[in-house]
PQR file with spaces between the fields and no chain letter, atoms N, CA, C, O and H, PARSE charges and radii, in Angstrom:
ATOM       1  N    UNK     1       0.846   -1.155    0.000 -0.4000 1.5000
ATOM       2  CA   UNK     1       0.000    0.000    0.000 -0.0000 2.0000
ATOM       3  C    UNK     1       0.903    1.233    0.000  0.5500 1.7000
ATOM       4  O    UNK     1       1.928    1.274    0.680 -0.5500 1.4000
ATOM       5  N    UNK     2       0.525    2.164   -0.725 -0.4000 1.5000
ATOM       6  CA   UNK     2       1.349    3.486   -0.803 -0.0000 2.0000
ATOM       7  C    UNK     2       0.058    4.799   -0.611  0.5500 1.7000
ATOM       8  O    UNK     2      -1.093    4.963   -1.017 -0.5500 1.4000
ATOM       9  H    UNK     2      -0.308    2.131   -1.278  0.4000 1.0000
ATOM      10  N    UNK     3       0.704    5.298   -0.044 -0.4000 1.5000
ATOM      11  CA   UNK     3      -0.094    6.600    0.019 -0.0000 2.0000
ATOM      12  C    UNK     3       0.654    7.800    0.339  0.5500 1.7000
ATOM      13  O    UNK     3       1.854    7.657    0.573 -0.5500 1.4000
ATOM      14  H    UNK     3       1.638    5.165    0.286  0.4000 1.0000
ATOM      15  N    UNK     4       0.131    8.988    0.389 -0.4000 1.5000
ATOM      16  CA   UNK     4       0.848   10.108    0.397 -0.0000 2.0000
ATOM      17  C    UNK     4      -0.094   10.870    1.845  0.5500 1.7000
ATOM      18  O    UNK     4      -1.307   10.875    2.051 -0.5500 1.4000
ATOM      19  H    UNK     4      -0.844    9.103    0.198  0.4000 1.0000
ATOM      20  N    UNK     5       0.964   11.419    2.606 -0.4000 1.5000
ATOM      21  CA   UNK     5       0.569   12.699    3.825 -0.0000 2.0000
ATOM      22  C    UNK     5       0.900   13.379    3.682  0.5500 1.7000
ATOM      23  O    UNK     5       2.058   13.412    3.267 -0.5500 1.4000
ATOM      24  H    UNK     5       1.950   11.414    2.439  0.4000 1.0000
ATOM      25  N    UNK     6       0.031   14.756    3.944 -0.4000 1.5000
ATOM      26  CA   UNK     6       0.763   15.655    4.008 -0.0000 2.0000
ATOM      27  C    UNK     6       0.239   16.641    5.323  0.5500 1.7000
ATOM      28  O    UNK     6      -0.756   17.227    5.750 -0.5500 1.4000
ATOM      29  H    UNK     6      -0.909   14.730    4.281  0.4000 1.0000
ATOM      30  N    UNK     7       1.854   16.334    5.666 -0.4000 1.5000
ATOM      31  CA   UNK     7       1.760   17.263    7.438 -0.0000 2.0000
ATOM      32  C    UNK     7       1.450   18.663    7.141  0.5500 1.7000
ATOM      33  O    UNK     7       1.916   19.314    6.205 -0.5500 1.4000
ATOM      34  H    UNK     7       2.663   15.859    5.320  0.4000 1.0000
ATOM      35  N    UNK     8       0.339   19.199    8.325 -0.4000 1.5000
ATOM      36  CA   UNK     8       0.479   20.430    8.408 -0.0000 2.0000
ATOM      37  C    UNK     8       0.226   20.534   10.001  0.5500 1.7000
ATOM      38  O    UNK     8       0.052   19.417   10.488 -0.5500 1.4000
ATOM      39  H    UNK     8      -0.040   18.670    9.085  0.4000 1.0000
ATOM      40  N    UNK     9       0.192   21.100   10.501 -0.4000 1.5000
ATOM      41  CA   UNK     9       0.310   22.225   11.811 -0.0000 2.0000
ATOM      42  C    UNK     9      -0.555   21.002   12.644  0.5500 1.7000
ATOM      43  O    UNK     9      -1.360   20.316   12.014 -0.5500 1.4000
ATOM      44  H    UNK     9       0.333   22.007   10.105  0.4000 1.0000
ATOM      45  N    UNK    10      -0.417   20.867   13.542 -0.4000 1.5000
ATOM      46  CA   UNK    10      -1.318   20.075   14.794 -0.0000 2.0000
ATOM      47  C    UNK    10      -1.658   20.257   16.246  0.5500 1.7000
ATOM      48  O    UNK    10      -0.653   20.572   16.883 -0.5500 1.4000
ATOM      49  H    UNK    10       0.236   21.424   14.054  0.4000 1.0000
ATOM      50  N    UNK    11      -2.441   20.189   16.774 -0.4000 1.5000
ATOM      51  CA   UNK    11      -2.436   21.042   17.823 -0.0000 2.0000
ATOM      52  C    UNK    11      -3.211   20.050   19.168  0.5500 1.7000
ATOM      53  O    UNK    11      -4.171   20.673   19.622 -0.5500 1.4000
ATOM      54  H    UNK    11      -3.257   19.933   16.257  0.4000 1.0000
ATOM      55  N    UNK    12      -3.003   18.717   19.852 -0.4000 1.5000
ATOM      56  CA   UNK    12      -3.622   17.769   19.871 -0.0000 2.0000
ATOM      57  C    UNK    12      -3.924   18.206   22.223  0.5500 1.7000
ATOM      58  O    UNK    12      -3.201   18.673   23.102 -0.5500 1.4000
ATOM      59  H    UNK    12      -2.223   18.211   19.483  0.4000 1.0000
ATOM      60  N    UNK    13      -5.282   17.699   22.166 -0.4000 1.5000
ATOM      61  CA   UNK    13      -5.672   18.049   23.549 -0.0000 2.0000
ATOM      62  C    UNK    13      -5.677   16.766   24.553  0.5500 1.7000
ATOM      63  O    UNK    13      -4.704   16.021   24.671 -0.5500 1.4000
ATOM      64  H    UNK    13      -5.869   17.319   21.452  0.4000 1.0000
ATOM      65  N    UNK    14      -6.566   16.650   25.067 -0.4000 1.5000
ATOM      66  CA   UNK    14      -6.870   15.088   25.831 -0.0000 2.0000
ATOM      67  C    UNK    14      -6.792   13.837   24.697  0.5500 1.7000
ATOM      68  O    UNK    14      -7.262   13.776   23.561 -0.5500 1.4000
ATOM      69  H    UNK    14      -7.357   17.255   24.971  0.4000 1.0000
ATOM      70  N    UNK    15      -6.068   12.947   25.415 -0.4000 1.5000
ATOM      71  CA   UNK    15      -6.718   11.469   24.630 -0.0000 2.0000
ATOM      72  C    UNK    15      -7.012   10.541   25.770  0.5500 1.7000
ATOM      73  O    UNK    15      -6.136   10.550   26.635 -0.5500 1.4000
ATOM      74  H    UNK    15      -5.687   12.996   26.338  0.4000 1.0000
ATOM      75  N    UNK    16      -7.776    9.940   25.932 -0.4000 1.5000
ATOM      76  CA   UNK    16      -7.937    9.064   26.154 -0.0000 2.0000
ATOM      77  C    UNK    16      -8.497    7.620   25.362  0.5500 1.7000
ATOM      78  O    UNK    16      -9.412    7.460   24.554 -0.5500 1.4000
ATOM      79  H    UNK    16      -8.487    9.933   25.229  0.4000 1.0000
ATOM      80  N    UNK    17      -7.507    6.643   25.984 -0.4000 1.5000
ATOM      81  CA   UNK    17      -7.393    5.288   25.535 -0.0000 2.0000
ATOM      82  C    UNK    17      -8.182    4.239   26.541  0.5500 1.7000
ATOM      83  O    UNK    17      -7.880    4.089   27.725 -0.5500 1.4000
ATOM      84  H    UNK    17      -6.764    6.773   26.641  0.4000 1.0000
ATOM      85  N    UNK    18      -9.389    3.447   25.767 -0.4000 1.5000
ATOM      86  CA   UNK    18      -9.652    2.384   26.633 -0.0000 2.0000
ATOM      87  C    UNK    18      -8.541    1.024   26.642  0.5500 1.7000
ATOM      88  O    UNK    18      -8.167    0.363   27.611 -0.5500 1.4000
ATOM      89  H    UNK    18      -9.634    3.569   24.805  0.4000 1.0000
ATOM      90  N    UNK    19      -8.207    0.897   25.308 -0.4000 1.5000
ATOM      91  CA   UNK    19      -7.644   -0.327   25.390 -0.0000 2.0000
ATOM      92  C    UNK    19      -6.487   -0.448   24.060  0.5500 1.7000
ATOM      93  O    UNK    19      -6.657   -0.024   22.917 -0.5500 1.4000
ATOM      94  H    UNK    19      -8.510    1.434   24.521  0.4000 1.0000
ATOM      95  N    UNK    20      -5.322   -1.139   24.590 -0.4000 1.5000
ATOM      96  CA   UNK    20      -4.416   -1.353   23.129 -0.0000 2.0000
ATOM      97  C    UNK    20      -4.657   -2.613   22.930  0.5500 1.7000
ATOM      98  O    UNK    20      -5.009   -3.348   23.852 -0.5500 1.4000
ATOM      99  H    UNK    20      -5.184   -1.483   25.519  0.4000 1.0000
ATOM     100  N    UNK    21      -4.485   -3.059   21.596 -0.4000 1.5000
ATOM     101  CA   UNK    21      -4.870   -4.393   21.600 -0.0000 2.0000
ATOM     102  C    UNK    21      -3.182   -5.010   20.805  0.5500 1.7000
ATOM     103  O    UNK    21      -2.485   -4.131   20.299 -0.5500 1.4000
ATOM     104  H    UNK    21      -4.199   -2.462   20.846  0.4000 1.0000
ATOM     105  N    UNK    22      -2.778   -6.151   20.771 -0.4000 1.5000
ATOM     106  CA   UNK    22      -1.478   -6.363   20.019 -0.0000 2.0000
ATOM     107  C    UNK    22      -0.765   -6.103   19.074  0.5500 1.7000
ATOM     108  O    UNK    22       0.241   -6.752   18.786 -0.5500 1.4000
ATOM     109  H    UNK    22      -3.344   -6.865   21.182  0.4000 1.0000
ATOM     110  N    UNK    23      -1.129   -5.248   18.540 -0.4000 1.5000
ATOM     111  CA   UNK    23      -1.414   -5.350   16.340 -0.0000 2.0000
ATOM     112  C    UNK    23      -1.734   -3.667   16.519  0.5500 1.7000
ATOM     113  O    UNK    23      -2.559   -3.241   15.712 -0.5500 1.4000
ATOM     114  H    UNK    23      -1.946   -4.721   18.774  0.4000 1.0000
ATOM     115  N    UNK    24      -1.337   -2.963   17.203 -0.4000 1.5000
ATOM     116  CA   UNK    24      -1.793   -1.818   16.746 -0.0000 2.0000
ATOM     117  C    UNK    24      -0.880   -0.560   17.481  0.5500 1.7000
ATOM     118  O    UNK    24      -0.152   -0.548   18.474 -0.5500 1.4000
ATOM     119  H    UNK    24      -0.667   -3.310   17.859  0.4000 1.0000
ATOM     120  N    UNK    25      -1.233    0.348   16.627 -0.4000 1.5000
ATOM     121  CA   UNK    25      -0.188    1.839   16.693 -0.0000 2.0000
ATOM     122  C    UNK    25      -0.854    3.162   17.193  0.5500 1.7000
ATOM     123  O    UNK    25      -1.803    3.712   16.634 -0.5500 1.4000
ATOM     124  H    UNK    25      -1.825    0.338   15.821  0.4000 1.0000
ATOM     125  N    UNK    26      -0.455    3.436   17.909 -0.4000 1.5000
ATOM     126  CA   UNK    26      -0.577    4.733   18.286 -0.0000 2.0000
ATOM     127  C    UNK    26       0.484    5.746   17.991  0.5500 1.7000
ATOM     128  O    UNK    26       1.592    5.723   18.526 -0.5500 1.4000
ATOM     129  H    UNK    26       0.316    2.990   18.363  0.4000 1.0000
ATOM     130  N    UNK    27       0.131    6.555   17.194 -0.4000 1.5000
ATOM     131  CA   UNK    27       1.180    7.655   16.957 -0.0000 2.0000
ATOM     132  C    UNK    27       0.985    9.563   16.615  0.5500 1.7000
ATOM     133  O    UNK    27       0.539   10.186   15.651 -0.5500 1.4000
ATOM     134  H    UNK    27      -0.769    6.574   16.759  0.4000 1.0000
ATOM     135  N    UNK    28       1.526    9.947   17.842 -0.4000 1.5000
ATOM     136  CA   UNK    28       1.161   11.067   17.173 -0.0000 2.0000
ATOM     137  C    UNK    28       2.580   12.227   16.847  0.5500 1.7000
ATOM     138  O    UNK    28       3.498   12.547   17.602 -0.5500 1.4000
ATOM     139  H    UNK    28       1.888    9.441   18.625  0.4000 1.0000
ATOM     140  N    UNK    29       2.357   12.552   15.759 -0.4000 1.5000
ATOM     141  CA   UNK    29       3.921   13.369   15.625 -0.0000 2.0000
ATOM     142  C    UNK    29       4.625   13.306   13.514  0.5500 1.7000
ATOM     143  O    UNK    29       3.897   13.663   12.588 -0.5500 1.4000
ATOM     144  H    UNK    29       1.611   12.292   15.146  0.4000 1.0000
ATOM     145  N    UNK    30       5.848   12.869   13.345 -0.4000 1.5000
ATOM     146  CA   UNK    30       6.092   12.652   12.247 -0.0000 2.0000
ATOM     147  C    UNK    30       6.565   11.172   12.373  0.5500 1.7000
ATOM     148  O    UNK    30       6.793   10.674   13.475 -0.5500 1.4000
ATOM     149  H    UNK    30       6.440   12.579   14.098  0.4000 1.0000
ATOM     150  N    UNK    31       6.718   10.416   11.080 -0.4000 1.5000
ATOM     151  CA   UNK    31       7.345    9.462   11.300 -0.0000 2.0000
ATOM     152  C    UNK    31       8.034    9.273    9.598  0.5500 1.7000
ATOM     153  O    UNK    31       7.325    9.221    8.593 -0.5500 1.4000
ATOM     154  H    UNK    31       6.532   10.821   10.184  0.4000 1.0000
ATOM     155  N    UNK    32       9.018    9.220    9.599 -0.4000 1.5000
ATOM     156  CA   UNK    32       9.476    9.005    8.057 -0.0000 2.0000
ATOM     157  C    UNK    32       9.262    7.754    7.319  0.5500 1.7000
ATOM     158  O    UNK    32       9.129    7.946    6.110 -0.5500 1.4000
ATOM     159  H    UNK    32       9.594    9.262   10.416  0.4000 1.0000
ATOM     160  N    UNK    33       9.183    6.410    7.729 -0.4000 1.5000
ATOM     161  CA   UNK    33       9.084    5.003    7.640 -0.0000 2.0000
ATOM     162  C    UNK    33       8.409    4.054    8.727  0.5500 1.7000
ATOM     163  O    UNK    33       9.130    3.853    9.704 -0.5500 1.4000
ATOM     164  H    UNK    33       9.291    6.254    8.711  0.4000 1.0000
ATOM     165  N    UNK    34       7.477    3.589    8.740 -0.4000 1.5000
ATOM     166  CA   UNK    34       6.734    2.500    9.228 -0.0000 2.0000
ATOM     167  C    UNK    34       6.858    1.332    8.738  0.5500 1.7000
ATOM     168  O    UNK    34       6.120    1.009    7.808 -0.5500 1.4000
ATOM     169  H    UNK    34       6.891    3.752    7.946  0.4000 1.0000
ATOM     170  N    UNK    35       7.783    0.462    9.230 -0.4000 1.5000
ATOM     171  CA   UNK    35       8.030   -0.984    8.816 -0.0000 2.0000
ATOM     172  C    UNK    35       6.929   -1.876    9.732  0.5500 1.7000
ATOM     173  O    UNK    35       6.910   -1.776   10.959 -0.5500 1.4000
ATOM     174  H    UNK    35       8.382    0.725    9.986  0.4000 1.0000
ATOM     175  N    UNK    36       5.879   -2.892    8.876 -0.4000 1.5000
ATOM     176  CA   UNK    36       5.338   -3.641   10.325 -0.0000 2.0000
ATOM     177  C    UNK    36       5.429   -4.998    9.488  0.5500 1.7000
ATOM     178  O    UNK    36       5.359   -5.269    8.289 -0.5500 1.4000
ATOM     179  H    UNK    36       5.895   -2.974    7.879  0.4000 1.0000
ATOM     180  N    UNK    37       5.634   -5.796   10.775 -0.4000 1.5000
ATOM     181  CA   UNK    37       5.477   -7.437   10.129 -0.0000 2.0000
ATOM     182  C    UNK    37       4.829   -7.985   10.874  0.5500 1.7000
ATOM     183  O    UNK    37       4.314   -7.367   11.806 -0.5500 1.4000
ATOM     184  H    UNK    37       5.690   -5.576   11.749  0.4000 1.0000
ATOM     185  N    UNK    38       4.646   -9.334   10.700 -0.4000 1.5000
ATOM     186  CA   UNK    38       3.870  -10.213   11.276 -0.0000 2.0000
ATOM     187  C    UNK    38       3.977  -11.666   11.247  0.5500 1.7000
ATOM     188  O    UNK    38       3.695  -12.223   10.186 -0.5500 1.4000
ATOM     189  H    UNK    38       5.065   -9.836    9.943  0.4000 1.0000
ATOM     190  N    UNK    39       4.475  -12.624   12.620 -0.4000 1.5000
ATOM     191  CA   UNK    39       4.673  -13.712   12.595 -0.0000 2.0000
ATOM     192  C    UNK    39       3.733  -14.155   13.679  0.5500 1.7000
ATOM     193  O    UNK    39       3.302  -13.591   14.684 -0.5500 1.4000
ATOM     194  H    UNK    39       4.704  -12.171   13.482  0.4000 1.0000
ATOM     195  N    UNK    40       3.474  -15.856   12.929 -0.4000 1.5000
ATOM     196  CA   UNK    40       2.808  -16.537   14.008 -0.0000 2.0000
ATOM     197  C    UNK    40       2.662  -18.124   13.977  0.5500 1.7000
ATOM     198  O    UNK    40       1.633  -18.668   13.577 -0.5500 1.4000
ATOM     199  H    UNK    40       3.824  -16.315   12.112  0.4000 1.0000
ATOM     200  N    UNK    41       3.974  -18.941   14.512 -0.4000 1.5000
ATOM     201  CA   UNK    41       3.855  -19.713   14.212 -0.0000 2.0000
ATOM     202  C    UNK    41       3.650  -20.819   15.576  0.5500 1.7000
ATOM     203  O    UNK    41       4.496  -21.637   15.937 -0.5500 1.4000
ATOM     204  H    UNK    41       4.810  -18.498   14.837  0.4000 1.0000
ATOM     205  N    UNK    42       2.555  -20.637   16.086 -0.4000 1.5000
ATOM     206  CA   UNK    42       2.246  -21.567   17.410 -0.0000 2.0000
ATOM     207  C    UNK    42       1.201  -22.224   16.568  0.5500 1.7000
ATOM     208  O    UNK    42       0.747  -21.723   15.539 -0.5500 1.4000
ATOM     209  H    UNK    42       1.868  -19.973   15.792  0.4000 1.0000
ATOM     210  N    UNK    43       0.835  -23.420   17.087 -0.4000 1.5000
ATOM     211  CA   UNK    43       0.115  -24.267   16.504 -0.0000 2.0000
ATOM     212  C    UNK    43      -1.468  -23.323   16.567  0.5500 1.7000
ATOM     213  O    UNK    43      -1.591  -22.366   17.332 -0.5500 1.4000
ATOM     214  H    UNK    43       1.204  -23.828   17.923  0.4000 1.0000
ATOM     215  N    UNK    44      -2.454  -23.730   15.750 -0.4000 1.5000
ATOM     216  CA   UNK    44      -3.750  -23.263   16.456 -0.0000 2.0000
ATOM     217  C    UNK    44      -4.969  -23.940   17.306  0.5500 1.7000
ATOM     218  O    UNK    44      -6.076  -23.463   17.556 -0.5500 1.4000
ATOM     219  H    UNK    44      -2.355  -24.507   15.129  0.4000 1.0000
ATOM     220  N    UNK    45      -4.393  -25.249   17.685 -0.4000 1.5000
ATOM     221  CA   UNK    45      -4.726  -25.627   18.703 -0.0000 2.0000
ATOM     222  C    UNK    45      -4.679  -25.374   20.173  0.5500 1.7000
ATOM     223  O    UNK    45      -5.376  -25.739   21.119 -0.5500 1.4000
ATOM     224  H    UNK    45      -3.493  -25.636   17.482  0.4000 1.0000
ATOM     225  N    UNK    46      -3.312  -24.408   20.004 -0.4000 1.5000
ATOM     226  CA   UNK    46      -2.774  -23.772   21.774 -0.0000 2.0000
ATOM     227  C    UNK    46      -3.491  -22.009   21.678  0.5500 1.7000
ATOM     228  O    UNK    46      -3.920  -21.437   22.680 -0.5500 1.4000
ATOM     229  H    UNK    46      -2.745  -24.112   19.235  0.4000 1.0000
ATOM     230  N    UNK    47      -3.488  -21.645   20.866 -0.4000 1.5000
ATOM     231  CA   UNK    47      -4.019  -20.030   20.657 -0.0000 2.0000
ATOM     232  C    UNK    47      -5.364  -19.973   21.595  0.5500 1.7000
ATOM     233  O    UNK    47      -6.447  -20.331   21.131 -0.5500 1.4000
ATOM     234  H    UNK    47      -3.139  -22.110   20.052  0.4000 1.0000
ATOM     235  N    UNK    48      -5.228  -19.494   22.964 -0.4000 1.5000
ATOM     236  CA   UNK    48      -6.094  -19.111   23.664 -0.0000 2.0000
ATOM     237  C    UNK    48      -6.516  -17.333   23.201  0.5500 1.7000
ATOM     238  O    UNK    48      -5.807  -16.330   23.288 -0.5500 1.4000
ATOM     239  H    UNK    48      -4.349  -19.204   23.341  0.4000 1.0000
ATOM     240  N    UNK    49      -7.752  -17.464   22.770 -0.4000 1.5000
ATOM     241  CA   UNK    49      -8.625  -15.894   22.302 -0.0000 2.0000
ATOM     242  C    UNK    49      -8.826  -15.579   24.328  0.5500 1.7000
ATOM     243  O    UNK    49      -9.683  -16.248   24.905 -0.5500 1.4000
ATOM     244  H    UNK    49      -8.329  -18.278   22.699  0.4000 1.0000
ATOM     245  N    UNK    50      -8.200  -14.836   24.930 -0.4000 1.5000
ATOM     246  CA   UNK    50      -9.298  -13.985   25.879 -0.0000 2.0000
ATOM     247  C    UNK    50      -9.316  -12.581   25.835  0.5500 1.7000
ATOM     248  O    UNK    50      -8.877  -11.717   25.077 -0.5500 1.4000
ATOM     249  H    UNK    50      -7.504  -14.292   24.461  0.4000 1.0000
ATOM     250  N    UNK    51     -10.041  -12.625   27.015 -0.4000 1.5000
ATOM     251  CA   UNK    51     -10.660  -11.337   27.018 -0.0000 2.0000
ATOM     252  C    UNK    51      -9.466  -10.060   26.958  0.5500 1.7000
ATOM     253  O    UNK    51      -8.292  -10.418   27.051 -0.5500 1.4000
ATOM     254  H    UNK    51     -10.398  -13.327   27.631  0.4000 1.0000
ATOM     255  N    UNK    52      -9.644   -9.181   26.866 -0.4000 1.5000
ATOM     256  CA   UNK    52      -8.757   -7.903   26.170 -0.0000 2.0000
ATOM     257  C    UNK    52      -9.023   -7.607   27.721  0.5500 1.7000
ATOM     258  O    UNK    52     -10.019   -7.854   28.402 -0.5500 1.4000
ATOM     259  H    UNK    52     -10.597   -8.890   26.790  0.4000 1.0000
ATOM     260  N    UNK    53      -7.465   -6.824   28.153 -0.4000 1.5000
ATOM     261  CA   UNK    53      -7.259   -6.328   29.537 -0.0000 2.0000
ATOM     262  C    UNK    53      -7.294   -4.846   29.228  0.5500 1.7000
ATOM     263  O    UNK    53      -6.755   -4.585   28.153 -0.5500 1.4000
ATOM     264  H    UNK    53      -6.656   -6.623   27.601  0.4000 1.0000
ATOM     265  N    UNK    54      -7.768   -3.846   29.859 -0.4000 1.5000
ATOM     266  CA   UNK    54      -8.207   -2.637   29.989 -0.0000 2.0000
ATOM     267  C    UNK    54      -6.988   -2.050   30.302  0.5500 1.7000
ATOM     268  O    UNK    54      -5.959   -2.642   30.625 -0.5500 1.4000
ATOM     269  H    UNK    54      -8.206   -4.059   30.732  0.4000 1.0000
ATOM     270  N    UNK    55      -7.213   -0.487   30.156 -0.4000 1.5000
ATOM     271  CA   UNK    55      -5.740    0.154   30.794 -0.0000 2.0000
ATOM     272  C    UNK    55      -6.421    0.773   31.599  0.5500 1.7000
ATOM     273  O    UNK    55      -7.624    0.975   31.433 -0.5500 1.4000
ATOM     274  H    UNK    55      -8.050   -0.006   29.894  0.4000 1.0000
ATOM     275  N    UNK    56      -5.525    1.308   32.945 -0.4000 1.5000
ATOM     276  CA   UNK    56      -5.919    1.526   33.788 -0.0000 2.0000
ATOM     277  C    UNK    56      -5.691    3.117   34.149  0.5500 1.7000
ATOM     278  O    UNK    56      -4.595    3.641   33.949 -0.5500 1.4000
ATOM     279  H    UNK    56      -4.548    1.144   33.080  0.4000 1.0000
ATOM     280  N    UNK    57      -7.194    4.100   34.886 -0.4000 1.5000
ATOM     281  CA   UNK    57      -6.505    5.521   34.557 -0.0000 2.0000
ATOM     282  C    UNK    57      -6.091    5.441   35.141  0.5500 1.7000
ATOM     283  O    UNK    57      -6.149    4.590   36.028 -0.5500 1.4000
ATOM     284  H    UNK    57      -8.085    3.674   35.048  0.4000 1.0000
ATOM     285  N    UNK    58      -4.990    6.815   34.911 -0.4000 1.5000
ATOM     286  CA   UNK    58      -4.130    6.953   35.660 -0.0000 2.0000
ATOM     287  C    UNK    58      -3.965    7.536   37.104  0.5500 1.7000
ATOM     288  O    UNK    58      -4.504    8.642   37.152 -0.5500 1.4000
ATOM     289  H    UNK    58      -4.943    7.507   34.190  0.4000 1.0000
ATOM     290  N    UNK    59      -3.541    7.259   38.008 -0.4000 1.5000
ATOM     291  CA   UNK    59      -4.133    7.951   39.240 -0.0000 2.0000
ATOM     292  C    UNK    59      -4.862    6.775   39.706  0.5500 1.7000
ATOM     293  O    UNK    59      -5.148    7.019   40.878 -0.5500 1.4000
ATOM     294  H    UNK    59      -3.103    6.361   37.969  0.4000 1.0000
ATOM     295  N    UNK    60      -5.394    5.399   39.323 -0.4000 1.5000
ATOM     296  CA   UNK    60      -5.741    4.871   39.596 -0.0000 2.0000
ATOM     297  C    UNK    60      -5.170    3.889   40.914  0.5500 1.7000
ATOM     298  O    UNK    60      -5.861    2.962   41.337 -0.5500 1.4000
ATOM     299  H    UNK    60      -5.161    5.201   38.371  0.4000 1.0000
């Protein structure tokens, strides 16, 4: 996939995040190159799916 950005001015306030999940990016700022890969070689008989763990606020 190719695509084109184009930065201009940003000005960013609160975020809040419920949850990161494995496979994913958060980014805020420039970045010149994003390399991502992906391996997975456990059988799929052992691949336990659970439940997604929350983040916790902060101050918590």
């Amino acid at each position: 996939m190719n695509y084109t950005v184009v930065n201009r001015e940003i000005q960013i306030g609160d975020i809040y995040l419920t949850a990161v999940t494995s496979s994913s990016i958060f980014l805020i700022g420039d970045a010149d190159i994003i390399n991502l890969a992906s391996a997975f070689d456990t059988p799929p008989e052992s691949l336990i799916i659970g439940p997604f763990v929350p983040l916790t606020p902060k101050g918590s």
